[in-house]
C-alpha positions in Angstrom: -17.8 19.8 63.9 -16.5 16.1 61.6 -20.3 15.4 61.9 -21.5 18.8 60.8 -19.2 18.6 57.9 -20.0 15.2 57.3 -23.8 15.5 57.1 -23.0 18.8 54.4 -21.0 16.5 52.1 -24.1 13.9 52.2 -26.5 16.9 51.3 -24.0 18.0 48.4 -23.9 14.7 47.2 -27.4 13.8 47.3 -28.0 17.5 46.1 -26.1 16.3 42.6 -27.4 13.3 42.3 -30.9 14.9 42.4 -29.6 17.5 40.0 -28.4 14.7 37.2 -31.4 12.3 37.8 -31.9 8.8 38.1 -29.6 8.0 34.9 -26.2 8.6 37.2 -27.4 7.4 40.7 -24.9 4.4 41.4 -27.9 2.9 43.6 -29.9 2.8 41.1 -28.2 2.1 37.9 -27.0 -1.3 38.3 -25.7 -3.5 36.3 -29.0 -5.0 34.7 -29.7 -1.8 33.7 -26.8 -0.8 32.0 -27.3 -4.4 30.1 -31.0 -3.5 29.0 -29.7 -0.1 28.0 -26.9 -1.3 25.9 -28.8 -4.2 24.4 -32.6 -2.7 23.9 -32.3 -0.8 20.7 -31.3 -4.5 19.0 -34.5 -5.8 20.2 -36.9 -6.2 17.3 -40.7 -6.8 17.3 -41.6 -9.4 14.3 -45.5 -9.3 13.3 -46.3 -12.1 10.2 -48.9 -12.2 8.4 -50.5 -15.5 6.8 -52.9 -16.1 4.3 -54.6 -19.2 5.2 -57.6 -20.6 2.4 -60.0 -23.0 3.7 -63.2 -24.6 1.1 -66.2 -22.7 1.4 -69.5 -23.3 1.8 -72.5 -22.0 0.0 -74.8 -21.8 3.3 -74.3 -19.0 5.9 -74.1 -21.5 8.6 -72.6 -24.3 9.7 -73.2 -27.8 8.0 -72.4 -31.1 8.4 -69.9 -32.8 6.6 -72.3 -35.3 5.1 -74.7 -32.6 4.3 -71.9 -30.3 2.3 -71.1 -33.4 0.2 -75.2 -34.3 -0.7 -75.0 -30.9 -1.9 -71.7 -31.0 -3.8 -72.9 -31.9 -7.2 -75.9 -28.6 -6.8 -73.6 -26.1 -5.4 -70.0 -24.5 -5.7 -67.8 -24.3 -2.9 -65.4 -21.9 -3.3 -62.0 -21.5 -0.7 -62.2 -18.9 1.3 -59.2 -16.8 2.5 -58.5 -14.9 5.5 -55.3 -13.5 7.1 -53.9 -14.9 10.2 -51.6 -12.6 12.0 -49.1 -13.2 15.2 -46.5 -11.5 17.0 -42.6 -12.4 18.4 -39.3 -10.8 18.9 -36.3 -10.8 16.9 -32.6 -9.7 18.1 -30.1 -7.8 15.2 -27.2 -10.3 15.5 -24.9 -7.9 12.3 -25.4 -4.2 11.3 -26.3 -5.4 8.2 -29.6 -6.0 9.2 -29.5 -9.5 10.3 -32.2 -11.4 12.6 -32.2 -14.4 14.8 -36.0 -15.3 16.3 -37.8 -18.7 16.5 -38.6 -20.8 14.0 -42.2 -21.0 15.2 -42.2 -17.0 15.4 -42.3 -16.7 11.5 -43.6 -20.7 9.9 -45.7 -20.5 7.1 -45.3 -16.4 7.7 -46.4 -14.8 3.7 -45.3 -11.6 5.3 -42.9 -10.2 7.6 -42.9 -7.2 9.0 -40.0 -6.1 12.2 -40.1 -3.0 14.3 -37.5 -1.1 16.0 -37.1 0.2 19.3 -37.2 3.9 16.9 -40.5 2.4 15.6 -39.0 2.2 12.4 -40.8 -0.4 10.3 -38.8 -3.2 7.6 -39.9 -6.2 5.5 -37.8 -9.2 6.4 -36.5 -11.5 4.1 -36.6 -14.8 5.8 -33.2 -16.6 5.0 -33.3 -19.9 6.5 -34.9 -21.7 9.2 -33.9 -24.5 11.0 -36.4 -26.2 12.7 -34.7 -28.7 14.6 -32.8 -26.1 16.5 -35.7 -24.0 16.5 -33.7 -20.7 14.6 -34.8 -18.5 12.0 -32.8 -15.9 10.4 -33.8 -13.1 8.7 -32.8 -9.7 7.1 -33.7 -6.2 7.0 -32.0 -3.6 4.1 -32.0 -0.3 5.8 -29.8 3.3 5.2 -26.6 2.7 7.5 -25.8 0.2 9.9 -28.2 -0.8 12.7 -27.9 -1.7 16.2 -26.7 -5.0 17.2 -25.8 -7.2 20.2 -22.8 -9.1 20.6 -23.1 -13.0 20.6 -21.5 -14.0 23.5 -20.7 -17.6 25.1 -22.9 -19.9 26.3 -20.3 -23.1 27.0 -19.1 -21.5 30.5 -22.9 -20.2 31.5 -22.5 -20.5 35.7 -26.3 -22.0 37.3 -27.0 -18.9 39.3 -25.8 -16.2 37.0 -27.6 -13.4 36.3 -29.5 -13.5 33.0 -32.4 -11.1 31.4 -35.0 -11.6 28.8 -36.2 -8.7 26.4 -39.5 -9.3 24.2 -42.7 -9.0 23.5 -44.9 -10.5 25.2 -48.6 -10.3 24.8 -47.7 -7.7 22.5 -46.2 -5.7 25.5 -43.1 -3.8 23.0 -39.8 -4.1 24.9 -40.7 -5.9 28.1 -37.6 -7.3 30.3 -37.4 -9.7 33.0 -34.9 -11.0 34.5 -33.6 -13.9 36.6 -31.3 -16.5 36.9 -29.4 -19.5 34.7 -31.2 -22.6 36.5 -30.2 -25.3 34.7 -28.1 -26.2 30.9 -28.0 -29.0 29.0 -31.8 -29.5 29.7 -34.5 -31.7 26.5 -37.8 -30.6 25.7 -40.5 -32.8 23.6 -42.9 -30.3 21.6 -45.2 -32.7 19.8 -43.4 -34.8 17.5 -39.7 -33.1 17.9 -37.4 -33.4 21.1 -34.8 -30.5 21.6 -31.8 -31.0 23.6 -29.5 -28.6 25.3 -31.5 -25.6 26.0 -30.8 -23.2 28.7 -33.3 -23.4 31.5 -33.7 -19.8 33.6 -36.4 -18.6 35.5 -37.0 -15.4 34.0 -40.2 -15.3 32.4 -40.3 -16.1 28.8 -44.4 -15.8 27.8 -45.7 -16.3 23.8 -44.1 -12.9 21.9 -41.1 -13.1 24.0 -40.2 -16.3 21.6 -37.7 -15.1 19.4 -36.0 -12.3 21.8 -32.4 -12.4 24.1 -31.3 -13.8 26.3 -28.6 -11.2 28.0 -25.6 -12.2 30.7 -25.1 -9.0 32.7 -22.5 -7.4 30.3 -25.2 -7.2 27.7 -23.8 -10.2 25.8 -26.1 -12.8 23.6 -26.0 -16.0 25.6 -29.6 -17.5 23.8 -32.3 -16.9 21.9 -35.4 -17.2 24.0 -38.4 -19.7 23.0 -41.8 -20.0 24.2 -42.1 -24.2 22.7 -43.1 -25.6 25.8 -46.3 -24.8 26.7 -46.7 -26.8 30.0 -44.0 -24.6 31.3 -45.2 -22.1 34.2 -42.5 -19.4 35.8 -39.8 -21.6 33.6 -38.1 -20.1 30.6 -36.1 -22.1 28.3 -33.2 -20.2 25.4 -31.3 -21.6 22.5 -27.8 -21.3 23.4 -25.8 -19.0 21.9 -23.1 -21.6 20.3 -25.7 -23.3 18.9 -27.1 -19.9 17.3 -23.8 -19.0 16.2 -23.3 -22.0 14.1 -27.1 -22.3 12.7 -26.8 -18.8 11.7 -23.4 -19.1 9.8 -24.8 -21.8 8.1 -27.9 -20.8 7.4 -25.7 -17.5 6.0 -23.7 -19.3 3.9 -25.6 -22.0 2.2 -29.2 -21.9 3.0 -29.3 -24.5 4.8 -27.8 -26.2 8.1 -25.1 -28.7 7.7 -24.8 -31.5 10.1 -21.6 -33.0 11.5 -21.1 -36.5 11.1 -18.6 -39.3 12.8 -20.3 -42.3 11.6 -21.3 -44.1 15.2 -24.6 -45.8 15.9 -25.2 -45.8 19.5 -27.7 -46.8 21.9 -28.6 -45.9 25.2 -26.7 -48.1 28.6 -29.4 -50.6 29.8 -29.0 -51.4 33.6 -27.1 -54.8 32.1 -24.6 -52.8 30.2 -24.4 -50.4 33.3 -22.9 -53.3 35.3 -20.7 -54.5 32.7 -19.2 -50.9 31.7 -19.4 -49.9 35.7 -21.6 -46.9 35.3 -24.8 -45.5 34.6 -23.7 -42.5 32.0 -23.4 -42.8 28.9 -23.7 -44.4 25.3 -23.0 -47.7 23.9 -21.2 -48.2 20.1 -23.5 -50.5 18.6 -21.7 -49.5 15.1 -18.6 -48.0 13.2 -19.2 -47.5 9.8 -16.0 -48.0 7.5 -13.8 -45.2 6.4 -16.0 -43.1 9.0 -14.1 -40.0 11.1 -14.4 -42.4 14.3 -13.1 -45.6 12.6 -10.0 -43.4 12.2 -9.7 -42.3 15.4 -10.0 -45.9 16.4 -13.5 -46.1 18.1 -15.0 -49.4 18.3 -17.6 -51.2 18.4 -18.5 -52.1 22.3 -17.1 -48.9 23.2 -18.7 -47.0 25.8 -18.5 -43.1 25.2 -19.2 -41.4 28.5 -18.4 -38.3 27.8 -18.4 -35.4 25.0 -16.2 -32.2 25.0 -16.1 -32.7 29.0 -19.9 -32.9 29.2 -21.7 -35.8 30.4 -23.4 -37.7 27.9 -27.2 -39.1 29.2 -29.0 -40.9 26.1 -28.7 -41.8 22.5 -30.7 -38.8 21.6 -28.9 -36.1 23.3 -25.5 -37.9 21.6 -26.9 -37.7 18.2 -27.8 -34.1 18.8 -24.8 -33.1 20.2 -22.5 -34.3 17.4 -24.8 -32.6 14.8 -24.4 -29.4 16.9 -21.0 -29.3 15.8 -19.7 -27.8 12.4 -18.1 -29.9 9.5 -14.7 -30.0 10.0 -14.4 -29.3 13.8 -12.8 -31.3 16.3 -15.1 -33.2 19.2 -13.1 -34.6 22.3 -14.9 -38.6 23.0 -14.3 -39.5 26.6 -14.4 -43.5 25.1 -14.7 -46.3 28.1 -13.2 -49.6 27.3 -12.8 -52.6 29.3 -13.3 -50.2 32.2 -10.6 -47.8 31.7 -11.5 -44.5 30.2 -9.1 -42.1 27.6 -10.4 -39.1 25.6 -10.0 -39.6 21.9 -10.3 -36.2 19.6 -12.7 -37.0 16.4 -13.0 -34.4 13.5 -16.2 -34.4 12.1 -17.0 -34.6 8.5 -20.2 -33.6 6.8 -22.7 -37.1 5.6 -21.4 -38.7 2.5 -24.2 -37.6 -0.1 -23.6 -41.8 -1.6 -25.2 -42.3 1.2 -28.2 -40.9 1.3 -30.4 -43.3 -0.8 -28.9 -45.6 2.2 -30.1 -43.4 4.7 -33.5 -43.6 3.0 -33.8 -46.9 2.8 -33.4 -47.7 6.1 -34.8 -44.2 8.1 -38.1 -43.8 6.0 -38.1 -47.3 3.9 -38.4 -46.8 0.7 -36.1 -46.2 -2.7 -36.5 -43.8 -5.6 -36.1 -43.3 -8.9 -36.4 -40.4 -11.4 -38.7 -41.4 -14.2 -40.9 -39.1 -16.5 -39.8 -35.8 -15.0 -40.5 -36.7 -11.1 -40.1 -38.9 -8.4 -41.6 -42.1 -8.3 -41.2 -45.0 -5.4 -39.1 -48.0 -7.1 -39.1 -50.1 -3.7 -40.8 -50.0 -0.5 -38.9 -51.9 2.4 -41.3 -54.6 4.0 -42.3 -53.6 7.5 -40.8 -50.4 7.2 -42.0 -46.5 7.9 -44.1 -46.2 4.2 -44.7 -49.7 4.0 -46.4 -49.4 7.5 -48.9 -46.4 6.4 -49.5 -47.6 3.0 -47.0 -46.5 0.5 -46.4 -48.7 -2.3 -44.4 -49.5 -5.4 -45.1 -46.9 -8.0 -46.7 -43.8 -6.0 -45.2 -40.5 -7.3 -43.1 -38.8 -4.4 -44.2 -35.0 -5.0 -42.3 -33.9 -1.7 -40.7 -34.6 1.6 -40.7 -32.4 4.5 -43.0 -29.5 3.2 -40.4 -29.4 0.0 -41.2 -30.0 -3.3 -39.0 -31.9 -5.2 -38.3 -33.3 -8.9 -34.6 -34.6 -8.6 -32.5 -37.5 -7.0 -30.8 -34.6 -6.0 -33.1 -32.3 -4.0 -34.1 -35.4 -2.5 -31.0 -36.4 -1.1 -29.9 -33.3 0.2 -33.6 -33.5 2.1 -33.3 -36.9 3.1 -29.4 -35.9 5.3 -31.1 -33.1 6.4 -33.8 -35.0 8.0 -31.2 -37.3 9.6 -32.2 -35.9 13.0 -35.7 -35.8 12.7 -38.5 -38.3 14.6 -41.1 -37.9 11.6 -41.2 -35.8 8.1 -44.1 -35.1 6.0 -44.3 -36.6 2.8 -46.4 -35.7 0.1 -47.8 -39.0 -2.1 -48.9 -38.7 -5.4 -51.1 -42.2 -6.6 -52.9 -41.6 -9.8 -55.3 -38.1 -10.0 -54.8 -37.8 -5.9 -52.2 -36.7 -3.8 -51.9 -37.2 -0.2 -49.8 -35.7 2.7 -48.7 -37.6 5.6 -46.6 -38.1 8.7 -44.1 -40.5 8.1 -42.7 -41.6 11.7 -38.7 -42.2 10.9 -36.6 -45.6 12.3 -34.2 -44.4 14.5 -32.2 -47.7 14.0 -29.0 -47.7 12.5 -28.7 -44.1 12.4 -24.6 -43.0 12.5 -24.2 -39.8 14.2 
């Protein structure tokens, strides 16, 4: 008779569970699910447009160079232009229409055009970029509010959690995959540019995911997914989400991202210094500069730091980075090392002296300015230095660093901070009817963090 009754109740309840669908089966609507639900009408598609103009030729087929340039003088080559289009995703971070993608989703973009998850269709406004970070922000003006998602935390992020990916990629609208938090903290080098402290999951991330979520499984922002590293196969890499944060308020507020500063020049723990300090972590204070946030908290020179904010510290570059992750203002926790006995000293950071940046200049790219005649022009070049190494010399008009154009001390010096993180920067070179643009590779000696 119990198992009569019992096998009724089963068909009752698998009788309403066929009645309400698949939306209120418990076996089926997990958790992941609920996540995508909550989080999927946030999920933007970004298409750009670009208008790339290249010199024409006045023959229908392809010439050699040395043949277009007998002809020069006979013929007029006119630039042609054609459109380049691309696709990405984009996440609404604020109901005011707000964006967060990749850097590389929208660069050089002349238009900008996102799609809903309703298929309604904006132009963006692209408000900033930061291309060491690899974060774009952009906005939409729409009637009402629209649909964000919640930036969570990515500073307690447990290897082995649960983690899904919305995008779109191949053009695939809204595809999701999920997997697992494999690694943090990890560095990527994309061509000329090394990121640090990405989060590494194996959920797949393909070109047009770039630019989309990454979700823990209460449907929170934890990173912004990026496609960067191409060598990557079954890997996905993600901004994290405190670094979002803080590139988006910044890029918000003033346009551009500003970079804390403690005023320490470090380098990496050679297996000599490893012996002497008694361990293999770490960086070594090479430099305090005077008045600097660390000076005042006592750092010195010979210190070994260890540590930062808890974390293990592994190179010079991830040190560097890792301070200028921080906000002006904010506190950083030093785990210092001296004489073999360790004690955390709190820094606050500070934002780059602007006196500084002609400084900075001299000794990062290698050359000084001056305003003269409305413009830029290069007063001194430093001997053996960056510009002095690919040819810049005393007297070349500086028309722009970094794909900005400039005219001021100003504009330049703002630029030149900016670039304090940077491994190269473009520079365009004016020298008498000609102007040139070229990669300047930066000294990374004597850089304060």
């Amino acid at each position: 008779m119990a198992k009569a009754a019992t096998l009724i109740v089963t068909a009752l309840a698998l009788h309403v569970v066929a009645a309400h669908g698949a939306e209120t089966d418990p076996l089926r609507r997990s958790a992941v699910v609920d996540a995508v639900a909550k989080a999927s009408p946030a999920v933007v598609n970004i298409s750009t447009e670009q208008v790339v103009e290249r010199r024409g030729s006045p023959f229908p087929f392809p010439q050699d160079p040395m043949f277009e340039e007998f002809f020069r003088d006979f013929f007029e080559f006119r630039p042609r232009r054609f459109t380049r289009t691309s696709l990405g995703s984009g996440v609404i971070v604020a109901p005011d229409g707000t964006i967060v993608t990749n850097v590389h989703v929208v660069l050089r973009a002349t238009k900008i055009t996102v799609t809903l998850a309703d298929e309604r269709e904006f132009e963006a406004k692209l408000v900033g970029a930061d291309a060491d970070s690899d974060v774009a922000v952009l906005r939409v003006k729409a009637k009402g509010n629209l649909p964000y998602i919640a930036m969570g935390t990515s500073s307690d992020l447990l290897i082995g959690e649960t983690v899904i990916a919305i995008g779109n990629p191949f053009g695939l609208s809204h595809t999701v995959t999920s997997g697992v938090v494999s690694a943090v903290g990890r560095s990527l080098t994309d061509a000329d540019r090394t990121y640090t402290d990405f989060i590494q999951t194996d959920a797949s991330i393909n070109p047009g995911n770039s630019g989309g979520p990454l979700l823990n499984i209460r449907g929170e922002l934890v990173g912004i997914n990026t496609a960067i590293y191409g060598k990557a196969q079954g890997i996905g890499f993600a901004v994290p989400v405190d670094r979002v944060r803080r590139v988006t308020r910044d890029l918000v507020s003033y346009g551009e991202v500003r970079r804390a500063w403690v005023g320490l020049v470090v380098q990496d723990i050679t297996p000599d210094l490893a012996e002497i300090f008694g361990t293999k972590r770490g960086v070594v204070v090479t430099e305090v500069e005077p008045g600097s946030p660390a000076a005042e908290a006592g750092i010195l020179r010979g210190d070994a730091i260890t540590r930062l904010d808890h974390r293990d510290v592994h190179s010079q570059q991830e040190f560097e980075q890792r301070i200028e992750d921080h906000g002006e203002g904010e506190k950083v926790t030093l785990t210092r090392r001296r004489e073999r006995e360790d004690a955390e000293v709190t820094v606050t950071t500070a934002s780059f002296p602007t006196a500084r940046a002609d400084e900075l200049a001299w000794n990062r790219l290698g050359f000084a300015i001056a305003e003269r005649d409305g413009g830029l022009t290069i007063q001194r070049v430093r001997p053996g230095g960056p510009a002095d190494r690919i040819g810049i010399e005393r007297g070349d008009r500086l028309l722009g660093v970094g794909g900005v154009g400039m005219r001021t001390m100003a504009e330049f010096r703002r630029k030149v901070i900016e670039l304090r993180a940077a491994r190269s920067a473009v520079v365009s070179i004016g020298r008498g009817p000609y102007e040139y643009n070229v990669s300047l590779p930066l000294d990374r000696g004597g850089k304060a963090a």
